[in-house]
C-alpha positions as CSV (number, residue, x, y, z in Angstrom):
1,X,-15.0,-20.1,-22.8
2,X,-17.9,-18.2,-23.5
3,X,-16.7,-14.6,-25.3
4,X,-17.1,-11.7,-23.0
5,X,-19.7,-9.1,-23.5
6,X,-18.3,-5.6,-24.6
7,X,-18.8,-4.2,-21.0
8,X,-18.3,-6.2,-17.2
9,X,-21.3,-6.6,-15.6
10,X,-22.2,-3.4,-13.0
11,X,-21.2,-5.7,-9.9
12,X,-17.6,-6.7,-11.7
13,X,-17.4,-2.2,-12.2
14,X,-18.4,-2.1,-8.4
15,X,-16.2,-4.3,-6.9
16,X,-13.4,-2.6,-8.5
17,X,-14.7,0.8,-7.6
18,X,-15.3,0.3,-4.0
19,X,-11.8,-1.1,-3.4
20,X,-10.4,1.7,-5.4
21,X,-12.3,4.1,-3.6
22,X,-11.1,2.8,-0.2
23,X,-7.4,2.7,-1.6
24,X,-8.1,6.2,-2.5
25,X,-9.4,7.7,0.8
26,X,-7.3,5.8,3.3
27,X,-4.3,7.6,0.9
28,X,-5.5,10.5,1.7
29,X,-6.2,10.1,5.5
30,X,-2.9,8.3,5.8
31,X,-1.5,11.3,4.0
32,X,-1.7,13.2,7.3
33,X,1.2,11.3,8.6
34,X,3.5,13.8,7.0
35,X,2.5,16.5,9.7
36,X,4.6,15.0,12.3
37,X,7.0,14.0,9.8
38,X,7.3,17.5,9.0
39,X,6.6,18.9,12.9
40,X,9.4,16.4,14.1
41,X,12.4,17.4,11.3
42,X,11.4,21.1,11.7
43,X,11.9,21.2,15.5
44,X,14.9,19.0,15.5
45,X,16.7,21.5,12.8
46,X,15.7,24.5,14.7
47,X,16.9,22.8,18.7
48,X,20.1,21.6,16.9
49,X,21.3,24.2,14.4
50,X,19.8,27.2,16.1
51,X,19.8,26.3,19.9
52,X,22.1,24.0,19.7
53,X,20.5,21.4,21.6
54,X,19.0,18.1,20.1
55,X,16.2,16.9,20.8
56,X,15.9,13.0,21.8
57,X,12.8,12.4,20.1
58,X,13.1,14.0,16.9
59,X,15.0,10.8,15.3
60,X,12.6,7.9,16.7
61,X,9.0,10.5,15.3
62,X,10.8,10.7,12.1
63,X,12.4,7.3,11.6
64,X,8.3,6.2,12.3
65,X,6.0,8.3,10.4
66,X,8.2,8.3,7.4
67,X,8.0,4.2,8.0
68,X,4.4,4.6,8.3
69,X,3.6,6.4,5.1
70,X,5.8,5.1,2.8
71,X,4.2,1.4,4.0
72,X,0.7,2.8,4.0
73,X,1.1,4.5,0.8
74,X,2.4,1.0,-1.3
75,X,-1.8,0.3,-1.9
76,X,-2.5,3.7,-3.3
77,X,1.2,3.3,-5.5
78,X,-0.5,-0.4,-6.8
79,X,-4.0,1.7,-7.8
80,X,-1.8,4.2,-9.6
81,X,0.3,2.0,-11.5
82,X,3.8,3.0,-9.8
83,X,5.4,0.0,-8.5
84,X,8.3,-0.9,-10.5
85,X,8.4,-3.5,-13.7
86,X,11.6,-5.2,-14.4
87,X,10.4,-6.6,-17.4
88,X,12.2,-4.7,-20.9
89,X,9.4,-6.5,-23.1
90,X,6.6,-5.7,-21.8
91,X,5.5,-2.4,-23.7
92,X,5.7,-5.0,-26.8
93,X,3.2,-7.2,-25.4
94,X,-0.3,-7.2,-26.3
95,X,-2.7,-5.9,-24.0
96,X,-4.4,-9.5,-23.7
97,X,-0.9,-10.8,-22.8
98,X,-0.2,-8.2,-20.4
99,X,-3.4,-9.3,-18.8
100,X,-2.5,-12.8,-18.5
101,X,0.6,-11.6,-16.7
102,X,-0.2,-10.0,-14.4
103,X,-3.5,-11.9,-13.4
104,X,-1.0,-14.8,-13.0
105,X,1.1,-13.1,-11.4
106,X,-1.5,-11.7,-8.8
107,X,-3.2,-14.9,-7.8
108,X,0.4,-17.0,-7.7
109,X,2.6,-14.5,-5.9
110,X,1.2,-11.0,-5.1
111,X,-2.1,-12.3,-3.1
112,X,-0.8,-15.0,-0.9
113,X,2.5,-13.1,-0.3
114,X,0.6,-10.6,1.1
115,X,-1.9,-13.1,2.9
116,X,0.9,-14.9,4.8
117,X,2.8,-11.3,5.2
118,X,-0.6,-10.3,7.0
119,X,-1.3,-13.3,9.2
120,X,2.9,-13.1,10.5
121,X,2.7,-9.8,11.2
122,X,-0.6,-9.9,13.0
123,X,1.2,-12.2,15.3
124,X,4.1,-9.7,15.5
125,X,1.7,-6.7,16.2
126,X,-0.1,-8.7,18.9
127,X,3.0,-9.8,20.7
128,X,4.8,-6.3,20.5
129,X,1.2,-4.5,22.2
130,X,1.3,-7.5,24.9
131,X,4.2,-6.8,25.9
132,X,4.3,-2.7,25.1
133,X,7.2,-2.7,22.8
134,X,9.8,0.1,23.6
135,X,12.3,1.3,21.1
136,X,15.9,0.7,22.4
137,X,17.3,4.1,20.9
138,X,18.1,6.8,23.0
139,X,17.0,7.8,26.2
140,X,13.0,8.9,25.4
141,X,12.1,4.7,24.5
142,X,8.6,5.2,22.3
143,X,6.4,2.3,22.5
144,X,6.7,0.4,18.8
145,X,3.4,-1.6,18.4
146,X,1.7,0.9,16.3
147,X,4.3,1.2,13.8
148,X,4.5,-2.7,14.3
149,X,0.1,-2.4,13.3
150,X,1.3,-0.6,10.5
151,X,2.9,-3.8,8.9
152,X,-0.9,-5.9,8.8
153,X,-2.8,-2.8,7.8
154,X,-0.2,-2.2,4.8
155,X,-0.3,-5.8,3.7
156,X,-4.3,-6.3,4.3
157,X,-4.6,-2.8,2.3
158,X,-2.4,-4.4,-0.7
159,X,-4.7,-7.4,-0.6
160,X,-7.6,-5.5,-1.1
161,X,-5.9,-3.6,-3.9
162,X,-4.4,-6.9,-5.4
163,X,-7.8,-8.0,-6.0
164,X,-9.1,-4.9,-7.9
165,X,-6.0,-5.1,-9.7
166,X,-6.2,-8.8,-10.6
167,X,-10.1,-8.2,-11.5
168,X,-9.0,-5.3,-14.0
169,X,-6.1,-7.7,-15.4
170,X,-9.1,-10.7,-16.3
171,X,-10.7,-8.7,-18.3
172,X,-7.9,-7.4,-20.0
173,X,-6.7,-10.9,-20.6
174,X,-10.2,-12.0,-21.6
175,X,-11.0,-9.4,-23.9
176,X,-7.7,-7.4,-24.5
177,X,-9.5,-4.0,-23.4
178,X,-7.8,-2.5,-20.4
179,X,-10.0,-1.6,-17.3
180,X,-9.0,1.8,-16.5
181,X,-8.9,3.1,-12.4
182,X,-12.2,3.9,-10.9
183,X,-12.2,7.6,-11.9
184,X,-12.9,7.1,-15.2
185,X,-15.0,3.3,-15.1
186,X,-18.8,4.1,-15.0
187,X,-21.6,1.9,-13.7
Protein backbone atom coordinates (compact mmCIF):
# COMPACT_ATOMS: atom_id res chain seq x y z
CA UNK A 1 0.00 0.00 0.00
CA UNK A 2 1.11 3.13 -1.34
CA UNK A 3 2.04 5.63 1.84
CA UNK A 4 -0.56 8.33 2.33
CA UNK A 5 0.17 11.90 1.55
CA UNK A 6 0.36 14.26 4.71
CA UNK A 7 -3.20 15.59 3.89
CA UNK A 8 -6.64 13.57 2.35
CA UNK A 9 -7.47 14.72 -0.82
CA UNK A 10 -10.20 17.91 -0.75
CA UNK A 11 -13.06 15.37 -1.94
CA UNK A 12 -12.04 12.77 1.10
CA UNK A 13 -12.28 16.51 3.59
CA UNK A 14 -15.75 17.12 1.71
CA UNK A 15 -17.38 14.07 2.10
CA UNK A 16 -16.75 14.09 5.68
CA UNK A 17 -17.77 17.71 5.91
CA UNK A 18 -21.09 17.55 4.21
CA UNK A 19 -22.26 14.57 6.31
CA UNK A 20 -21.03 16.30 9.32
CA UNK A 21 -22.73 19.29 8.43
CA UNK A 22 -26.09 17.55 7.88
CA UNK A 23 -25.56 15.61 11.21
CA UNK A 24 -25.03 19.07 12.61
CA UNK A 25 -28.20 20.94 11.33
CA UNK A 26 -30.79 18.18 11.42
CA UNK A 27 -29.48 18.22 15.48
CA UNK A 28 -30.41 21.32 15.64
CA UNK A 29 -33.78 21.35 13.82
CA UNK A 30 -34.55 18.13 15.63
CA UNK A 31 -33.63 20.03 18.78
CA UNK A 32 -37.10 21.71 18.53
CA UNK A 33 -38.66 18.55 19.69
CA UNK A 34 -38.08 19.63 23.23
CA UNK A 35 -40.82 22.42 22.93
CA UNK A 36 -43.55 20.06 23.23
CA UNK A 37 -41.60 18.03 25.46
CA UNK A 38 -41.49 20.90 27.61
CA UNK A 39 -45.28 22.40 26.64
CA UNK A 40 -46.65 18.86 27.40
CA UNK A 41 -44.82 18.22 31.16
CA UNK A 42 -45.52 21.92 31.98
CA UNK A 43 -49.30 21.65 31.43
CA UNK A 44 -49.72 18.25 32.87
CA UNK A 45 -47.96 19.57 36.33
CA UNK A 46 -49.95 22.64 36.40
CA UNK A 47 -53.85 20.51 35.47
CA UNK A 48 -52.69 17.90 38.07
CA UNK A 49 -50.94 19.61 40.99
CA UNK A 50 -52.65 22.89 40.69
CA UNK A 51 -56.22 22.05 39.20
CA UNK A 52 -56.20 18.94 40.11
CA UNK A 53 -57.25 17.49 37.00
CA UNK A 54 -54.96 15.41 34.54
CA UNK A 55 -54.81 15.71 31.43
CA UNK A 56 -55.09 12.51 29.01
CA UNK A 57 -52.58 13.60 26.63
CA UNK A 58 -49.89 14.86 28.53
CA UNK A 59 -48.28 11.18 29.08
CA UNK A 60 -48.64 9.79 25.23
CA UNK A 61 -46.83 13.92 23.93
CA UNK A 62 -44.18 13.17 26.42
CA UNK A 63 -43.56 9.47 26.23
CA UNK A 64 -43.13 10.54 22.14
CA UNK A 65 -41.07 13.59 21.81
CA UNK A 66 -38.69 12.47 24.41
CA UNK A 67 -38.61 9.06 22.08
CA UNK A 68 -38.17 11.16 19.20
CA UNK A 69 -35.19 13.22 20.35
CA UNK A 70 -33.25 10.99 22.18
CA UNK A 71 -33.45 8.56 18.71
CA UNK A 72 -32.90 11.54 16.46
CA UNK A 73 -30.14 12.85 18.58
CA UNK A 74 -27.87 9.22 18.51
CA UNK A 75 -26.21 10.75 14.90
CA UNK A 76 -25.22 14.05 16.35
CA UNK A 77 -23.96 11.89 19.86
CA UNK A 78 -21.72 9.51 17.01
CA UNK A 79 -20.24 13.15 15.40
CA UNK A 80 -19.44 14.20 18.87
CA UNK A 81 -17.81 11.24 20.09
CA UNK A 82 -20.34 10.34 23.05
CA UNK A 83 -21.51 6.98 22.54
CA UNK A 84 -20.14 4.74 25.16
CA UNK A 85 -16.77 2.50 24.85
CA UNK A 86 -16.56 -0.59 26.92
CA UNK A 87 -13.18 -1.12 26.09
CA UNK A 88 -10.50 -0.40 29.47
CA UNK A 89 -7.51 -0.47 26.90
CA UNK A 90 -8.21 1.62 24.58
CA UNK A 91 -6.65 5.03 25.78
CA UNK A 92 -3.31 2.73 25.52
CA UNK A 93 -3.67 2.09 22.03
CA UNK A 94 -1.99 3.83 19.38
CA UNK A 95 -3.85 6.14 17.29
CA UNK A 96 -3.25 3.85 14.13
CA UNK A 97 -4.68 0.94 16.11
CA UNK A 98 -7.54 2.85 17.32
CA UNK A 99 -8.19 3.44 13.70
CA UNK A 100 -8.19 -0.01 12.65
CA UNK A 101 -10.76 -0.59 15.35
CA UNK A 102 -13.08 1.18 14.79
CA UNK A 103 -12.93 1.19 10.83
CA UNK A 104 -13.42 -2.58 11.37
CA UNK A 105 -15.74 -2.21 13.55
CA UNK A 106 -17.87 0.30 11.34
CA UNK A 107 -17.91 -1.66 8.05
CA UNK A 108 -18.56 -5.23 10.06
CA UNK A 109 -21.18 -4.21 12.58
CA UNK A 110 -22.15 -0.54 12.88
CA UNK A 111 -23.09 -0.05 8.94
CA UNK A 112 -25.09 -3.05 8.11
CA UNK A 113 -26.75 -3.06 11.55
CA UNK A 114 -28.02 0.10 10.79
CA UNK A 115 -28.76 -0.85 7.03
CA UNK A 116 -31.04 -3.87 7.96
CA UNK A 117 -32.35 -1.70 11.21
CA UNK A 118 -33.49 0.81 8.33
CA UNK A 119 -34.97 -1.44 5.69
CA UNK A 120 -37.24 -3.38 8.86
CA UNK A 121 -38.35 -0.47 10.06
CA UNK A 122 -39.31 1.12 6.85
CA UNK A 123 -41.59 -1.86 6.55
CA UNK A 124 -42.84 -1.13 10.06
CA UNK A 125 -43.40 2.63 9.37
CA UNK A 126 -45.23 1.78 6.17
CA UNK A 127 -47.51 -0.77 7.73
CA UNK A 128 -48.31 1.39 10.93
CA UNK A 129 -49.35 4.75 8.29
CA UNK A 130 -51.50 2.08 6.27
CA UNK A 131 -53.27 1.20 8.72
CA UNK A 132 -53.13 4.68 10.89
CA UNK A 133 -51.58 3.27 14.07
CA UNK A 134 -53.43 4.39 17.30
CA UNK A 135 -51.78 4.25 20.65
CA UNK A 136 -53.82 1.89 23.01
CA UNK A 137 -53.22 4.18 26.18
CA UNK A 138 -55.85 6.05 27.57
CA UNK A 139 -58.79 7.38 26.26
CA UNK A 140 -57.21 10.35 23.72
CA UNK A 141 -55.46 7.21 21.13
CA UNK A 142 -52.64 9.41 19.13
CA UNK A 143 -51.86 8.04 15.85
CA UNK A 144 -48.10 6.25 16.14
CA UNK A 145 -46.68 6.17 12.63
CA UNK A 146 -44.58 9.21 12.99
CA UNK A 147 -42.90 8.20 15.96
CA UNK A 148 -42.81 4.76 14.18
CA UNK A 149 -40.87 7.22 10.92
CA UNK A 150 -38.75 8.17 13.55
CA UNK A 151 -37.12 4.66 13.77
CA UNK A 152 -35.80 4.76 9.62
CA UNK A 153 -34.84 8.38 9.86
CA UNK A 154 -32.67 7.66 13.16
CA UNK A 155 -31.03 4.68 11.63
CA UNK A 156 -30.59 6.16 7.87
CA UNK A 157 -29.13 9.39 9.88
CA UNK A 158 -26.56 6.95 11.80
CA UNK A 159 -25.64 5.45 8.42
CA UNK A 160 -24.79 8.61 6.99
CA UNK A 161 -22.79 9.48 10.15
CA UNK A 162 -21.18 5.92 10.22
CA UNK A 163 -19.64 6.65 7.00
CA UNK A 164 -17.95 9.98 8.02
CA UNK A 165 -16.96 8.32 10.98
CA UNK A 166 -15.42 5.19 9.27
CA UNK A 167 -13.80 7.65 6.55
CA UNK A 168 -12.08 9.65 9.56
CA UNK A 169 -11.06 6.20 11.24
CA UNK A 170 -9.00 5.06 7.56
CA UNK A 171 -7.01 7.66 7.72
CA UNK A 172 -6.25 7.39 11.14
CA UNK A 173 -5.47 3.81 10.65
CA UNK A 174 -3.52 4.54 7.49
CA UNK A 175 -1.49 7.26 8.72
CA UNK A 176 -1.96 7.33 12.58
CA UNK A 177 -3.16 11.18 12.39
CA UNK A 178 -6.65 11.57 13.69
CA UNK A 179 -9.20 13.39 11.46
CA UNK A 180 -10.76 15.83 13.70
CA UNK A 181 -14.94 16.88 13.21
CA UNK A 182 -15.66 19.16 10.49
CA UNK A 183 -15.27 22.41 12.47
CA UNK A 184 -11.89 22.37 12.63
CA UNK A 185 -10.94 20.12 9.02
CA UNK A 186 -10.26 22.68 6.21
CA UNK A 187 -10.50 22.17 2.46
Amino acid sequence: MAEPSARPSSGYLLVIRVIDTITEWTAYLFALIIIPLIFANVIEVFQRYVRDDPTMWALDVTTMSYGALFMLGCAYALLKGAHVRTDMLWDKFSTRKKGWIDLTAYLVFFLPTMAILFFMSVDDFLYSMSINEKSNSGAWQPVIWPLRAVIPISAALLFIQGISEALKSLWAARTGEELVHHDKIEI
